[in-house]
KOLNUMAR-466900 format. One line per field, with one value per residue (C-alpha): residue number from 1; x, y, z; residue in one letter. Coordinates in nm, 3 decimals. Layout:
BEGIN
zanu = [NUM, ...] $
px = [X, ...] $
py = [Y, ...] $
pz = [Z, ...] $
loro = [A, ...] $
end
This chain:
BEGIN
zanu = [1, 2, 3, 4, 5, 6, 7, 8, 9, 10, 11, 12, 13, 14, 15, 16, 17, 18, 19, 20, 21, 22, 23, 24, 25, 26, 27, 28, 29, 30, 31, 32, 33, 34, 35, 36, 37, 38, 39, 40, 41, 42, 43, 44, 45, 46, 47, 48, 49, 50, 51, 52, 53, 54, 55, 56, 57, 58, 59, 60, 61, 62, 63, 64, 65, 66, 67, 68, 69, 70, 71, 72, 73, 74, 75, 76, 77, 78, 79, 80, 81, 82, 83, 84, 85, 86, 87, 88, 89, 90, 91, 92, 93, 94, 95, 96, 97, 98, 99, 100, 101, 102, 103, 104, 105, 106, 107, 108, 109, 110, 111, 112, 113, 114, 115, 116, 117, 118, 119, 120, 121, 122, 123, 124, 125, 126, 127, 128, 129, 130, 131, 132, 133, 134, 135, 136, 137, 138, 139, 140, 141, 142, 143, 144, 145, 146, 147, 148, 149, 150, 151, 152, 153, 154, 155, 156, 157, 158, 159, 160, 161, 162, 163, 164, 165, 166, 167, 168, 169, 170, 171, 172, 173, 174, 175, 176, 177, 178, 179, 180, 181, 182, 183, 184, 185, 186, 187, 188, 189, 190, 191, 192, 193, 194, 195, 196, 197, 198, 199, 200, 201, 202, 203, 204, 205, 206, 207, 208, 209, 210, 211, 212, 213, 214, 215, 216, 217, 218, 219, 220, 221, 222, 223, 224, 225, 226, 227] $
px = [0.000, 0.133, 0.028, 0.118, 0.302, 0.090, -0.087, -0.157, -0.263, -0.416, -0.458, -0.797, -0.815, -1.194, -1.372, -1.553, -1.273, -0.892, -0.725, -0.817, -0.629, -0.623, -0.493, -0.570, -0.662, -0.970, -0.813, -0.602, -0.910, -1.078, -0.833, -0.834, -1.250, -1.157, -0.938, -1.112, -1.468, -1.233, -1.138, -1.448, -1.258, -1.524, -1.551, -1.176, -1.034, -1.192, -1.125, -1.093, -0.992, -0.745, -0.460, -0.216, -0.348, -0.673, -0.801, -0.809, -1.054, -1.289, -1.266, -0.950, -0.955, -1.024, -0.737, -0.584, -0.789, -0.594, -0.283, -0.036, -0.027, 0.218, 0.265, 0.462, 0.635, 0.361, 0.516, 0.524, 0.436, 0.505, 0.436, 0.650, 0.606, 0.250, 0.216, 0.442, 0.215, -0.098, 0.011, 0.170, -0.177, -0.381, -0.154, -0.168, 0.120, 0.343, 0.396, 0.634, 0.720, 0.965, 1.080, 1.366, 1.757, 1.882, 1.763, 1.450, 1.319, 1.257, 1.637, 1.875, 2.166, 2.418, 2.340, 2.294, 2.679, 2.796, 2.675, 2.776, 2.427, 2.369, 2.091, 1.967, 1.969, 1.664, 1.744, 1.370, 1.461, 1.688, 1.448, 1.156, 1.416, 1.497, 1.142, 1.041, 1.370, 1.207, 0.866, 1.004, 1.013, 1.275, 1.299, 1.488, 1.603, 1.697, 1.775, 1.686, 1.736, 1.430, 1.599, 1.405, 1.478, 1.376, 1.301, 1.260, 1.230, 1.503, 1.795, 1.563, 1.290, 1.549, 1.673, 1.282, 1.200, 1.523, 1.515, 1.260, 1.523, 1.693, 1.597, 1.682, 1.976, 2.022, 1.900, 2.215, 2.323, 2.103, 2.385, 2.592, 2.294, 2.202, 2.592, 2.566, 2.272, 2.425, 2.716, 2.552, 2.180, 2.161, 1.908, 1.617, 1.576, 1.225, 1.117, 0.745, 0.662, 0.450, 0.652, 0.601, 0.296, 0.173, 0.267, 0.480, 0.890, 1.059, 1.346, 1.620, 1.727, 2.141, 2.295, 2.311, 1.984, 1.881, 1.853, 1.649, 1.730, 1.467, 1.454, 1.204, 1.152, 0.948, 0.844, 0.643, 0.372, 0.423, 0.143, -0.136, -0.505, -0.734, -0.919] $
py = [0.000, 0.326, 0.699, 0.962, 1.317, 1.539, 1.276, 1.099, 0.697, 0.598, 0.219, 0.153, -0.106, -0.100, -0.359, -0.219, -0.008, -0.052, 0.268, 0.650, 0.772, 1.176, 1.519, 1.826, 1.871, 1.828, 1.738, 1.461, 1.304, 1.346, 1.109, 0.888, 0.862, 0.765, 0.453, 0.399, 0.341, 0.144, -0.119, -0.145, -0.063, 0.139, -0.108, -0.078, 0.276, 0.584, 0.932, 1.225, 1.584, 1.693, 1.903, 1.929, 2.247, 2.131, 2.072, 1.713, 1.638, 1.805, 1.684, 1.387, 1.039, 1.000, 0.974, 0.628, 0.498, 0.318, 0.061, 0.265, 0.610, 0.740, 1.059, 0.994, 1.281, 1.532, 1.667, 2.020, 2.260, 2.577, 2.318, 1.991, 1.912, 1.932, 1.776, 1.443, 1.495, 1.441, 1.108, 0.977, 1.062, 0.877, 0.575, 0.275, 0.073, 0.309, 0.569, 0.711, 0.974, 0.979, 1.307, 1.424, 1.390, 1.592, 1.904, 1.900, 1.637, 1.964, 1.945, 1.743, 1.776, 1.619, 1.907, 2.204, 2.134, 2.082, 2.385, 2.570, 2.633, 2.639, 2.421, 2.422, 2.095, 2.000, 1.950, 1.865, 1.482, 1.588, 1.843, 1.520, 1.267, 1.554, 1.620, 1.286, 1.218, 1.495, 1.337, 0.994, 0.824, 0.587, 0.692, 0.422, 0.561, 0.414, 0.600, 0.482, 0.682, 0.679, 0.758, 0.975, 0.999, 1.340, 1.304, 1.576, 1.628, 1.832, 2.035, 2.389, 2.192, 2.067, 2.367, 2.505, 2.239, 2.184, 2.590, 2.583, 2.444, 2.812, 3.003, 3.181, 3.394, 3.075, 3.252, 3.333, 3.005, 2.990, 2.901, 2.708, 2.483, 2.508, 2.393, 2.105, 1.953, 1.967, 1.738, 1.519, 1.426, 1.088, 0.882, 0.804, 0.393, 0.411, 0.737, 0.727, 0.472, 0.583, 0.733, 0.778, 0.959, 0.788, 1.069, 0.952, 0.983, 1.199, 1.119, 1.279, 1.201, 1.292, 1.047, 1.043, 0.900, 1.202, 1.025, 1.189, 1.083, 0.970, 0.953, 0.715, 0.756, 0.535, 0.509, 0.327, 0.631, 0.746, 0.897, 0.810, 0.706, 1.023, 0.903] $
pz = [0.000, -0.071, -0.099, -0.341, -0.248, -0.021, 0.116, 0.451, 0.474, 0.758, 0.782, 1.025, 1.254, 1.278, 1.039, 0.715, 0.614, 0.606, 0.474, 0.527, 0.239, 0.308, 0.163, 0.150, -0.271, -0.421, -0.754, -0.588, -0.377, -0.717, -0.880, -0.598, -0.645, -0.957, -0.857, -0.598, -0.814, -1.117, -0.879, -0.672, -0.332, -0.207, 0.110, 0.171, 0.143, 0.285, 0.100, 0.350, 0.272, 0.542, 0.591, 0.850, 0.986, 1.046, 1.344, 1.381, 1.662, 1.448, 1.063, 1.181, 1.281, 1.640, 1.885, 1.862, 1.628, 1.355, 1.378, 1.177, 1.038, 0.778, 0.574, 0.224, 0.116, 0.252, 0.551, 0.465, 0.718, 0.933, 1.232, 1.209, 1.561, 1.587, 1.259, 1.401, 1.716, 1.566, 1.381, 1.680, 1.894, 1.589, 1.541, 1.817, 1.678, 1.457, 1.273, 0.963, 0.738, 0.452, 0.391, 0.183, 0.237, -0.005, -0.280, -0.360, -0.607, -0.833, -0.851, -1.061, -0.782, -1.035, -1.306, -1.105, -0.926, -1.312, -1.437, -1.114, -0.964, -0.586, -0.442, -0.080, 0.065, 0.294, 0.668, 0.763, 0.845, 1.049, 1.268, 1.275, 1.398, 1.678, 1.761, 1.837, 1.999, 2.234, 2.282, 2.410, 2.058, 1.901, 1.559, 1.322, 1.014, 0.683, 0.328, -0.035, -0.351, -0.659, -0.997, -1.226, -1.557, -1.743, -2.152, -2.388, -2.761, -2.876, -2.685, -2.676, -2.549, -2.254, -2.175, -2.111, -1.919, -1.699, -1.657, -1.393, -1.221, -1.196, -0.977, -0.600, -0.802, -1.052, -1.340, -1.550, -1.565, -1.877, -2.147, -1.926, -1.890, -2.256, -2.261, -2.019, -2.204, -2.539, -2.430, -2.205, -2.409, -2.566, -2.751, -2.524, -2.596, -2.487, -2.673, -2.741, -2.429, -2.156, -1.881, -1.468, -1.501, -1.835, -2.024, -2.401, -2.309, -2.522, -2.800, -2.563, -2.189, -1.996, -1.965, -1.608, -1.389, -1.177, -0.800, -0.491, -0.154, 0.103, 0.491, 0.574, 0.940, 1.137, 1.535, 1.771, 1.957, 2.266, 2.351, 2.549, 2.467, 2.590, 2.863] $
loro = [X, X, X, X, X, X, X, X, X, X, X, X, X, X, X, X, X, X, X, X, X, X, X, X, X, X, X, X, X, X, X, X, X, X, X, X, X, X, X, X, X, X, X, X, X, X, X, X, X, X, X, X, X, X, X, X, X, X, X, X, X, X, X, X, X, X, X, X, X, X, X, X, X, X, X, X, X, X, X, X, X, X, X, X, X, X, X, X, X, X, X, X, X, X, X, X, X, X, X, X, X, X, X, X, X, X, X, X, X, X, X, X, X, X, X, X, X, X, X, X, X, X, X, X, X, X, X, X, X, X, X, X, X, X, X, X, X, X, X, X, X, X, X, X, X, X, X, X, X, X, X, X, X, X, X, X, X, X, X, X, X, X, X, X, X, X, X, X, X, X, X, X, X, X, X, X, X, X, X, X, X, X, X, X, X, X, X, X, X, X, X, X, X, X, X, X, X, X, X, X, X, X, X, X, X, X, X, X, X, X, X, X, X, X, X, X, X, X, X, X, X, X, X, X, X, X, X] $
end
């Protein structure tokens, strides 16, 4: 089982249901409906629009009420610490997160240090694993990488679409970029096949695989059932 970016799953322990599956979009709920009505798992998973600023003794799952609560790739908020709070409070058995442990996956770290960009590297893991080292928790930790492999159609259309990359004083690096591709694009073997997000890959793709680095972190709770 598995969630997509900005989301929270919530595995229940009650019978009739055995995932909330939440976030706070519309659109992405919407595309879970979707599944959700393709594969007839209306029975199993439970859509719920949430966010982490809501208040979750109001619109939430009740205190305690699942087995094991996780956030993939969603934690992204002014208020880490209450946000780890209220999955540890929901959760009876465990909890986890996996945040990034590197740039952002916007980023291609291995191009921007080529051409000379600078890239802020996230230190969020490293704040959650402190937090709930200061609520009582155990976190264990353990790193993976997912490649990602970005296609385009000719070198222009590269440059336009790895550009969004510069930015935060990054913007000059323009040519060096339109440089970095020229050398380094190669015939994309699987050019026309449906890519990560079913879209048709392009002819081109570096010939390096672009790599984002993950902190899964995962705990048993520590707090208490309300009484």
């Amino acid at each position: 089982m598995g969630c997509g970016a900005g989301s929270i799953a919530i595995p229940l322990a009650q019978a009739g249901h055995s995932v909330i599956a939440a976030d706070f979009s519309p659109a992405m709920l919407g595309t879970l409906d979707a599944g959700i009505e393709y594969y007839e798992l209306e029975d199993r998973i439970t859509p719920l629009e949430l966010a982490w600023d809501d208040d979750w003794d109001l619109v939430g799952p009740v205190t305690k009420a699942v087995d094991v609560a996780f956030a993939s790739r969603s934690v992204t908020t002014t208020n880490l610490k209450g946000a780890l709070a209220k999955l540890d409070r929901t959760a009876r058995r465990r909890c986890a997160v996996t945040m990034v442990a590197n740039s952002s996956p916007r980023y291609d770290l291995h191009l921007m240090n080529a051409i000379g960009a600078s890239v802020t590297c996230s230190n969020g893991f490293v704040y959650a694993f402190n937090i709930l080292i200061q609520m009582g928790a155990l976190p264990q930790v353990t790193y993976f990488e997912s490649p990602r492999r970005d296609t385009f159609d000719s070198l222009e259309a590269g440059v336009a679409d790895f550009s969004r990359m510069l930015e935060h004083g990054n913007e000059d690096k323009v040519d060096r970029l339109r440089d970095y591709i020229a050398q380094h694009m190669i015939e994309n073997p699987h050019a026309g096949e449906p890519g990560s997000k079913g879209v048709p890959q392009g002819r081109y793709m570096l010939d390096h695989v672009r790599k984002v680095r993950w902190a899964f972190i995962a705990w048993e709770p520590v707090s208490a059932p309300r009484s």
